[in-house]
MDTraj code that builds the backbone (N, CA, C; nanometers):
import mdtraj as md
import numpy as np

residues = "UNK UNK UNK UNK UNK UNK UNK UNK UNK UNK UNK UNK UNK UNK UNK UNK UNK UNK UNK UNK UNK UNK UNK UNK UNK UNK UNK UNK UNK UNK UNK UNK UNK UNK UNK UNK UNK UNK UNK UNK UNK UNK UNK UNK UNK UNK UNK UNK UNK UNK UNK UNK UNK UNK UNK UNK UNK UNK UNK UNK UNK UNK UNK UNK UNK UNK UNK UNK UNK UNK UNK UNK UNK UNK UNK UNK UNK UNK UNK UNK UNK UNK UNK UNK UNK UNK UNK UNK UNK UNK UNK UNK UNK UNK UNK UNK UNK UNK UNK UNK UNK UNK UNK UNK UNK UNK UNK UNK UNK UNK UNK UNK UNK UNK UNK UNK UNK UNK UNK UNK UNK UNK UNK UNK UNK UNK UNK UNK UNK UNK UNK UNK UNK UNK UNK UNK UNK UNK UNK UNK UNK UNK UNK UNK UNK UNK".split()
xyz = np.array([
    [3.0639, 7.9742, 12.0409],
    [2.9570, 8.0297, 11.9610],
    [2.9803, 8.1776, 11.9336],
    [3.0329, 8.2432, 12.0414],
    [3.0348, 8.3966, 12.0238],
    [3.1696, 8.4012, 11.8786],
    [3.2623, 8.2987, 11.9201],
    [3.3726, 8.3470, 11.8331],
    [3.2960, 8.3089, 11.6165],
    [3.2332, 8.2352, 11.6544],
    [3.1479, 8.1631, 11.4809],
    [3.0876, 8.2953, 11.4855],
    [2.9778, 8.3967, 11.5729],
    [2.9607, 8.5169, 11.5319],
    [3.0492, 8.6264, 11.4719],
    [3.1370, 8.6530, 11.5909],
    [3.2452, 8.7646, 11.5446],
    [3.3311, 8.7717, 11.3979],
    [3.3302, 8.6297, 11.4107],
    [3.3936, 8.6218, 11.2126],
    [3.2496, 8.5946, 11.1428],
    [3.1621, 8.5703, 11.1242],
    [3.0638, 8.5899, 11.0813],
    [3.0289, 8.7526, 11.0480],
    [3.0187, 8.8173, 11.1509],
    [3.0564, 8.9781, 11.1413],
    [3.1159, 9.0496, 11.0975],
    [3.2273, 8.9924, 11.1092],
    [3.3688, 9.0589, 11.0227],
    [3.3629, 9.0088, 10.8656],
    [3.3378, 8.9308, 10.8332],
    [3.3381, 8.8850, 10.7151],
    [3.2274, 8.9652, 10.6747],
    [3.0964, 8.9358, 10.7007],
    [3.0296, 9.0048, 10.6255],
    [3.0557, 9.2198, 10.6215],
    [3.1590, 9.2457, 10.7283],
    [3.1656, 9.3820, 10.7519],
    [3.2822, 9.4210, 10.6613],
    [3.3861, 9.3157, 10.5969],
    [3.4919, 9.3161, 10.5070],
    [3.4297, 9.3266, 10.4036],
    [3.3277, 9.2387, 10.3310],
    [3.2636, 9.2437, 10.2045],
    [3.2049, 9.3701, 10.1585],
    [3.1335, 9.3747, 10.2740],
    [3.0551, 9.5128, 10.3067],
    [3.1395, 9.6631, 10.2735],
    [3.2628, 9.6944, 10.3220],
    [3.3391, 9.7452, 10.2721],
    [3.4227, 9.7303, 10.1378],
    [3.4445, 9.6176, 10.1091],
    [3.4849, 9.6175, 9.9844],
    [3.4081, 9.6488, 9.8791],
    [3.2745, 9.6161, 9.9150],
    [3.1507, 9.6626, 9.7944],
    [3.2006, 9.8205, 9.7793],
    [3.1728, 9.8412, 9.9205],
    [3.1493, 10.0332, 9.9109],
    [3.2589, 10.0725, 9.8154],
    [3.3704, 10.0246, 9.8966],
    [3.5229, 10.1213, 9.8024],
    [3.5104, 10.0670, 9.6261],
    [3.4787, 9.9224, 9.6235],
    [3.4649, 9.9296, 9.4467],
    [3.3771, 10.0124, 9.3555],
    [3.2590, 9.9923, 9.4565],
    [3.1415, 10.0546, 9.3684],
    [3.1815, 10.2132, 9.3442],
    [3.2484, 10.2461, 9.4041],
    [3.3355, 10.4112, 9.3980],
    [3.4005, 10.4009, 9.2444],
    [3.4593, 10.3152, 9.2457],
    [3.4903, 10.3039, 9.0818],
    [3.4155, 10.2223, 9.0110],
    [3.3498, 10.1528, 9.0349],
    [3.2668, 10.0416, 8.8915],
    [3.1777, 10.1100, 8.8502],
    [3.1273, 10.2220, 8.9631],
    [3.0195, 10.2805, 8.8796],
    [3.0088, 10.4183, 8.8645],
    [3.1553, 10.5129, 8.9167],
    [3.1582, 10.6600, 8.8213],
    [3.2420, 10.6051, 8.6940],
    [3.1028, 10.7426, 8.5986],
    [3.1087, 10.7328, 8.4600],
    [3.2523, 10.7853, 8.4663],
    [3.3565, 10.7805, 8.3754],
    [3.4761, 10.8655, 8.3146],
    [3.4335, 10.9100, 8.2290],
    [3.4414, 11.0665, 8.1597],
    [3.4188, 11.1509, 8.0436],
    [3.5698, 11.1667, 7.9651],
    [3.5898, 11.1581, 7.8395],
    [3.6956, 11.1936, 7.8052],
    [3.6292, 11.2482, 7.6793],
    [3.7385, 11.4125, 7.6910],
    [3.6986, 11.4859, 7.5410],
    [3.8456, 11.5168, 7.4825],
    [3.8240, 11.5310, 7.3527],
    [3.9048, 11.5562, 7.2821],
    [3.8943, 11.7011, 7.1875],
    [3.9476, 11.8015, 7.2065],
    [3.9436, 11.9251, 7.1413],
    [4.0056, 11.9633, 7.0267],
    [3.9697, 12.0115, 6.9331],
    [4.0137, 12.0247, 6.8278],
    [4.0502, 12.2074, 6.8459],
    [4.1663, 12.2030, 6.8811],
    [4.2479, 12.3764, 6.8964],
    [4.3136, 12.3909, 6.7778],
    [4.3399, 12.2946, 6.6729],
    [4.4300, 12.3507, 6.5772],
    [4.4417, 12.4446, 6.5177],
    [4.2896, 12.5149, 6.5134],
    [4.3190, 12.6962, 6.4226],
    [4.1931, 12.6550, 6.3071],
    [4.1290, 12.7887, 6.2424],
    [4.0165, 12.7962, 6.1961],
    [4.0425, 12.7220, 6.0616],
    [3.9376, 12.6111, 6.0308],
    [3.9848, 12.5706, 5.8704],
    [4.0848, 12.4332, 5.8882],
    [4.1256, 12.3999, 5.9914],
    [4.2053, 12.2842, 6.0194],
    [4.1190, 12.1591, 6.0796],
    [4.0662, 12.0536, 6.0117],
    [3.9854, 11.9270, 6.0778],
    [4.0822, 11.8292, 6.1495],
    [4.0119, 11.7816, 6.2473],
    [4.1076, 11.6932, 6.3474],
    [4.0226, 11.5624, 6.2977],
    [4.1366, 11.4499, 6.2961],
    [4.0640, 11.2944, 6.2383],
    [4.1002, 11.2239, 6.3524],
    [4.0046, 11.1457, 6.4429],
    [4.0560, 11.0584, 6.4985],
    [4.0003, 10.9012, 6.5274],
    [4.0688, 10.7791, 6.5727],
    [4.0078, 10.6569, 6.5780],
    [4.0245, 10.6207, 6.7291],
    [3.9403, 10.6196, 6.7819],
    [3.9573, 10.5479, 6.9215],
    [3.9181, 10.4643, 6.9802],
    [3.9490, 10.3580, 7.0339],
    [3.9376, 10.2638, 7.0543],
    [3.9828, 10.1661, 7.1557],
    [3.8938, 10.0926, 7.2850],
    [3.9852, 10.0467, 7.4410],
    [3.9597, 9.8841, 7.3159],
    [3.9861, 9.7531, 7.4316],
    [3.9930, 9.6298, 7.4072],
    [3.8941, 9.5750, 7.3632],
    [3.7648, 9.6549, 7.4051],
    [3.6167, 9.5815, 7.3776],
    [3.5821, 9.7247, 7.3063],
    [3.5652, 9.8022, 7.2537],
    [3.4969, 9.8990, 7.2096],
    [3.5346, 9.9834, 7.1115],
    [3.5265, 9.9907, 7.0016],
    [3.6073, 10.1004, 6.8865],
    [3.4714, 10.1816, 6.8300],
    [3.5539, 10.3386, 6.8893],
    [3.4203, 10.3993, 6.8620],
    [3.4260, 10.4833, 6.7785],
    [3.5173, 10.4224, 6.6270],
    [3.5237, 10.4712, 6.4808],
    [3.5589, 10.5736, 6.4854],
    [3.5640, 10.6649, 6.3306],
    [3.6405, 10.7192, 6.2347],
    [3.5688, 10.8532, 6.3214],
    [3.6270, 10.9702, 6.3354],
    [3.5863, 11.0787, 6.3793],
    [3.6263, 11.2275, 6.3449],
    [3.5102, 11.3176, 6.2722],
    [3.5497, 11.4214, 6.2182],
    [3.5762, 11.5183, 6.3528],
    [3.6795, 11.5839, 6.3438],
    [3.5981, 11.6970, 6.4357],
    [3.7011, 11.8120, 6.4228],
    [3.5832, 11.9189, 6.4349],
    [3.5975, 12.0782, 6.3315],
    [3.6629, 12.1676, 6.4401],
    [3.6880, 12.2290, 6.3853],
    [3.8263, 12.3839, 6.5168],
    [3.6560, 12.4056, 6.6353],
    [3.7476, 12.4536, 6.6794],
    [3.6435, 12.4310, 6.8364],
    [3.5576, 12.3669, 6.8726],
    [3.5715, 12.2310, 6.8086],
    [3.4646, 12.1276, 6.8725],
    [3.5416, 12.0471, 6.9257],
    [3.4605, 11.9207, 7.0001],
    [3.5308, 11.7810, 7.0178],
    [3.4422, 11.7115, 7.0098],
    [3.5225, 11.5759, 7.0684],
    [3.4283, 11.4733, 7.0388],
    [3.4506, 11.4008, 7.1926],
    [3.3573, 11.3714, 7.2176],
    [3.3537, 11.2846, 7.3934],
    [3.3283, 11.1845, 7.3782],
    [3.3492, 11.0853, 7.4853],
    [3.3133, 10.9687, 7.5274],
    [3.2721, 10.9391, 7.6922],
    [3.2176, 10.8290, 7.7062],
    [3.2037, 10.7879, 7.8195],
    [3.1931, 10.6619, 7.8705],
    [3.2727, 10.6023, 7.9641],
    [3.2493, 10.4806, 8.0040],
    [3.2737, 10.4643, 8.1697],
    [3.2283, 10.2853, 8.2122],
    [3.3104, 10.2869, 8.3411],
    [3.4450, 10.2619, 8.3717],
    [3.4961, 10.2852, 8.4598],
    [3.6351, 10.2391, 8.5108],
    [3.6519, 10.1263, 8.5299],
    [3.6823, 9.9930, 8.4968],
    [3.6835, 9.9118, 8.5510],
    [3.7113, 9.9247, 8.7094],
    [3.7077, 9.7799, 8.7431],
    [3.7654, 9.7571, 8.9013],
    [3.8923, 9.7681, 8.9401],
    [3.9915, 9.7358, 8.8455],
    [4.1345, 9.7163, 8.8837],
    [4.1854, 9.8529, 8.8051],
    [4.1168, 9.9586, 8.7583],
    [4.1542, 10.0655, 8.7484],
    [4.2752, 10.0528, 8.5968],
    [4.2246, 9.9778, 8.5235],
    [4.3062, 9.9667, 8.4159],
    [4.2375, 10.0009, 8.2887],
    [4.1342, 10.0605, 8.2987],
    [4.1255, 10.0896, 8.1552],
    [4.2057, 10.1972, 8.0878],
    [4.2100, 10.1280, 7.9317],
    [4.2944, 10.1794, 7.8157],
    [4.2024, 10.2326, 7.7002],
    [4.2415, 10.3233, 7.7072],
    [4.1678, 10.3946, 7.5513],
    [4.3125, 10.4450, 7.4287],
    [4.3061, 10.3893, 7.3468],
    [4.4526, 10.5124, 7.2586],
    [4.3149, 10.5371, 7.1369],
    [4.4301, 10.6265, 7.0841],
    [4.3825, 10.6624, 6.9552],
    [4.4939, 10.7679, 6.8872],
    [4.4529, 10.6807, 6.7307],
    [4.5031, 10.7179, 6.6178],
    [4.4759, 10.8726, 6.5857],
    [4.5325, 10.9552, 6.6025],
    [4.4917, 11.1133, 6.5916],
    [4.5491, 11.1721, 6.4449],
    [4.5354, 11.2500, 6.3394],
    [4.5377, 11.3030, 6.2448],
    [4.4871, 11.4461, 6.2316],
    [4.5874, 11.4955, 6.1577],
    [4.5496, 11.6388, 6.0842],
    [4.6287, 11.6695, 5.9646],
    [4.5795, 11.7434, 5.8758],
    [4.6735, 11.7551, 5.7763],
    [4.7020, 11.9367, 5.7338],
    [4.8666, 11.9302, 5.7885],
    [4.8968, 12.0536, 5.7404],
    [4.9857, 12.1469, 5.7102],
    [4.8922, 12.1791, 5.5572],
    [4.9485, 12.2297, 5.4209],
    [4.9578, 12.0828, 5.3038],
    [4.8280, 11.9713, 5.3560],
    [4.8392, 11.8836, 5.2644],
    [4.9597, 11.7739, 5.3259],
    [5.0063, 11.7857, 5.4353],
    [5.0896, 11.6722, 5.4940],
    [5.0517, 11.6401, 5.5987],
    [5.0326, 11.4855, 5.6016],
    [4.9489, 11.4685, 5.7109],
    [5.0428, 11.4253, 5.8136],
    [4.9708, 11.4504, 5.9279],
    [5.1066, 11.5116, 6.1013],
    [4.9919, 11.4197, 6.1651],
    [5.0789, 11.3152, 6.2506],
    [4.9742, 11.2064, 6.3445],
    [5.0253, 11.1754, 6.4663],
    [4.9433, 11.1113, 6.5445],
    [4.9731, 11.0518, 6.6790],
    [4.9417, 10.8953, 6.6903],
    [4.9805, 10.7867, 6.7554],
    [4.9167, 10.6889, 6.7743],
    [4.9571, 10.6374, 6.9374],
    [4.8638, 10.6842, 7.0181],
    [4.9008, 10.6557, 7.1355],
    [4.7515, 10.6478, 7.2413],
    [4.8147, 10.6509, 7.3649],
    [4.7089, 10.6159, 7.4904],
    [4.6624, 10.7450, 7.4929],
    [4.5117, 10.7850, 7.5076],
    [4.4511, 10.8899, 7.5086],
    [4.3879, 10.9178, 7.6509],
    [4.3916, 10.7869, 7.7209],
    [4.3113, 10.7287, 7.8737],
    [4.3998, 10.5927, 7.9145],
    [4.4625, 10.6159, 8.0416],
    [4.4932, 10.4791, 8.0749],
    [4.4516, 10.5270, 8.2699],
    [4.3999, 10.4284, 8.3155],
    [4.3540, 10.4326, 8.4378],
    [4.4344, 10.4483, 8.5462],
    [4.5238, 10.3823, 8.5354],
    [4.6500, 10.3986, 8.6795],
    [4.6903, 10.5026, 8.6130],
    [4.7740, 10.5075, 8.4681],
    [4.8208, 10.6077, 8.4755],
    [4.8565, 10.7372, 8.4774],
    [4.6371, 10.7789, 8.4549],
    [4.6552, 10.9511, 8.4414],
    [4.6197, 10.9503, 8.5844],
    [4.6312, 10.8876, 8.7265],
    [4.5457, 10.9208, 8.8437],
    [4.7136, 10.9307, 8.8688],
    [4.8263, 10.8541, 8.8012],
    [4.9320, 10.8594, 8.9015],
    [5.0507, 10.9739, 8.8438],
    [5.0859, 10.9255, 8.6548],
    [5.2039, 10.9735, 8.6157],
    [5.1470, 11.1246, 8.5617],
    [4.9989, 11.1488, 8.5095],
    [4.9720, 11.3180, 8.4714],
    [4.9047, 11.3631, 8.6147],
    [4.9177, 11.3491, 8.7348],
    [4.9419, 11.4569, 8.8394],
    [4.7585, 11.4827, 8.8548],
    [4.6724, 11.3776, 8.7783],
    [4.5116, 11.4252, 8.8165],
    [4.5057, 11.5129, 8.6794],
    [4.5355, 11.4331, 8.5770],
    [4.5125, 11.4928, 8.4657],
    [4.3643, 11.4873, 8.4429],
    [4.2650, 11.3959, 8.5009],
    [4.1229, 11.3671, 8.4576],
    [4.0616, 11.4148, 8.5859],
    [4.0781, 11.5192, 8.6385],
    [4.0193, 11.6110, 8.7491],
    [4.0432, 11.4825, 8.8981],
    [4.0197, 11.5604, 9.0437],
    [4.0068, 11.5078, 9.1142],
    [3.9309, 11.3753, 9.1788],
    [3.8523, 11.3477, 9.1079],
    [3.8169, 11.2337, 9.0777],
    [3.7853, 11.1448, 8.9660],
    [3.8979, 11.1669, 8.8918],
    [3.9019, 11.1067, 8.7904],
    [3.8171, 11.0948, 8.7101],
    [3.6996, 11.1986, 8.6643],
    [3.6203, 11.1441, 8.5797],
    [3.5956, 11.2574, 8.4575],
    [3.6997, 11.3658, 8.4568],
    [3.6427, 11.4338, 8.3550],
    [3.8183, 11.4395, 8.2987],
    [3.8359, 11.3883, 8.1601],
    [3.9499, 11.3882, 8.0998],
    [3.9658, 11.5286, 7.9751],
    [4.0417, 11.6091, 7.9486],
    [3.9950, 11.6649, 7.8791],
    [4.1428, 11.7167, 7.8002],
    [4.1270, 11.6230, 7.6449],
    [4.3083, 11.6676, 7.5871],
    [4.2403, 11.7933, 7.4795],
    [4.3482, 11.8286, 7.4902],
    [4.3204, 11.9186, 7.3407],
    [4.4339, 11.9465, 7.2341],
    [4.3896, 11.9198, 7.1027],
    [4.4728, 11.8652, 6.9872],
    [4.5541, 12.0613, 6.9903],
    [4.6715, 12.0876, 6.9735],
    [4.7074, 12.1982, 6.8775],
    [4.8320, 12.1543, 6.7897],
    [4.8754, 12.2704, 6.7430],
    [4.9653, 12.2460, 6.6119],
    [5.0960, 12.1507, 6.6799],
    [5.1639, 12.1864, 6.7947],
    [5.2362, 12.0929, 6.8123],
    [5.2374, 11.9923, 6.8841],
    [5.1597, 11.9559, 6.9271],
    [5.1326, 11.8350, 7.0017],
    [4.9850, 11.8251, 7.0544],
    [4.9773, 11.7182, 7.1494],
    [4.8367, 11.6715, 7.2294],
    [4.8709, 11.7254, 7.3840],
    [4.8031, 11.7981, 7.4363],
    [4.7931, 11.8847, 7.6071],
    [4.6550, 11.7911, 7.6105],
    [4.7208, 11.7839, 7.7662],
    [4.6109, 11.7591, 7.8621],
    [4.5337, 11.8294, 7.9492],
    [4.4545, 11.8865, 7.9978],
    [4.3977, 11.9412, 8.1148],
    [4.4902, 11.9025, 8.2787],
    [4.5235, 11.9613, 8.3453],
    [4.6054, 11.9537, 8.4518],
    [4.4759, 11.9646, 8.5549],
    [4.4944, 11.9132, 8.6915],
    [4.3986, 11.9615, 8.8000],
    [4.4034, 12.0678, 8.7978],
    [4.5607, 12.1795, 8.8557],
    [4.5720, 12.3123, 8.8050],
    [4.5062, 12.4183, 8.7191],
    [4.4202, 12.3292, 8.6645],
    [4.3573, 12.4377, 8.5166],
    [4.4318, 12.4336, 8.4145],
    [4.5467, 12.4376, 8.4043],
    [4.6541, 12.4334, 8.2843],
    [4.6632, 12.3536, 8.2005],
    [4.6741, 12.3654, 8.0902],
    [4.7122, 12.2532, 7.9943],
    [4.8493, 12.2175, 7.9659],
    [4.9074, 12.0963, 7.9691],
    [5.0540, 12.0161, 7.9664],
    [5.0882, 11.9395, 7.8035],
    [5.1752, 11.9999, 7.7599],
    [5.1663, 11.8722, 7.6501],
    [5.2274, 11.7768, 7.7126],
    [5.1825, 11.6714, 7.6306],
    [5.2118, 11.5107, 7.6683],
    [5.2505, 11.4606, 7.5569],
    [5.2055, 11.4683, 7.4239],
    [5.2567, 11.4237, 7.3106],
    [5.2842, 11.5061, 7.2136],
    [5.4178, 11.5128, 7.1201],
    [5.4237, 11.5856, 6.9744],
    [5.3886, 11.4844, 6.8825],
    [5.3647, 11.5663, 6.7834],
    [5.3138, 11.5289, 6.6385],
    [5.4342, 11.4287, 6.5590],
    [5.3574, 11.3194, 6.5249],
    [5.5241, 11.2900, 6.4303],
    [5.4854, 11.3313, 6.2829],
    [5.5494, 11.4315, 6.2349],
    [5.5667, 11.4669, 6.1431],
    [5.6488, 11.3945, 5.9863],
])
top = md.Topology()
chain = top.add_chain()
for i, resn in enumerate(residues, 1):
    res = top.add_residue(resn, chain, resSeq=i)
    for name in ("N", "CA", "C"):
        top.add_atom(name, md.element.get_by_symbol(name[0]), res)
traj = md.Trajectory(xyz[None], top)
């Protein structure tokens, strides 16, 4: 009888823990912004969009951005890309790539979305897309294809 308790215990003390450590991610929000640094008079266009969610066509003016927010999934895989645009001198210069991927800004950008992963923050300039570093610094990660 004692031993039908002790796994009775443990089981429910395994679950019990597994709740805790998921709910750590199922339910912090992630913020991701996108900055428009290109220089005064230059509009940033972008489309972004994960598997379930496209959150359309987006103006955004020299020192603004545009944010989002969602949860992390459980298995730590969410994907966001987006189609990025600017045009300049009348030629338009683009990106089409991952803007948010879950394993991989916690592992390959070094805590690019702060120490706990929840504040992402790129910013567009003339030659490429930078990320926010834990450091404070900004990294490019992508150039423009021209």
């Amino acid at each position: 009888m004692a031993t039908a308790k002790n796994v009775s215990f443990g089981f429910i003390l395994l679950v019990l823990v597994t709740f805790l450590c998921c709910s750590i991610t199922v339910f912090a929000k992630v913020h991701v912004a996108v900055i428009n640094g290109l220089g005064p008079g230059n509009a940033l266009y972008l489309h972004c969009r994960d598997k379930n969610t496209d959150l359309g066509e987006q103006t955004v003016h020299y020192n603004q951005n545009f944010e989002w927010s969602f949860n992390e999934n459980v298995f730590d895989t969410t994907l966001y890309w987006c189609r990025i645009w600017w045009y300049d001198h009348h030629k338009i210069v683009s990106i089409n790539n991952e803007i948010y991927n879950g394993g991989k800004d916690a592992d390959a950008f070094h805590g690019s979305c702060g120490d706990y992963k929840d504040r992402c923050i790129r910013k567009a300039q003339w030659d490429g897309i930078y990320y926010l570093m834990a450091n404070g610094s900004f990294e490019k990660v992508y150039d423009w294809i021209r």
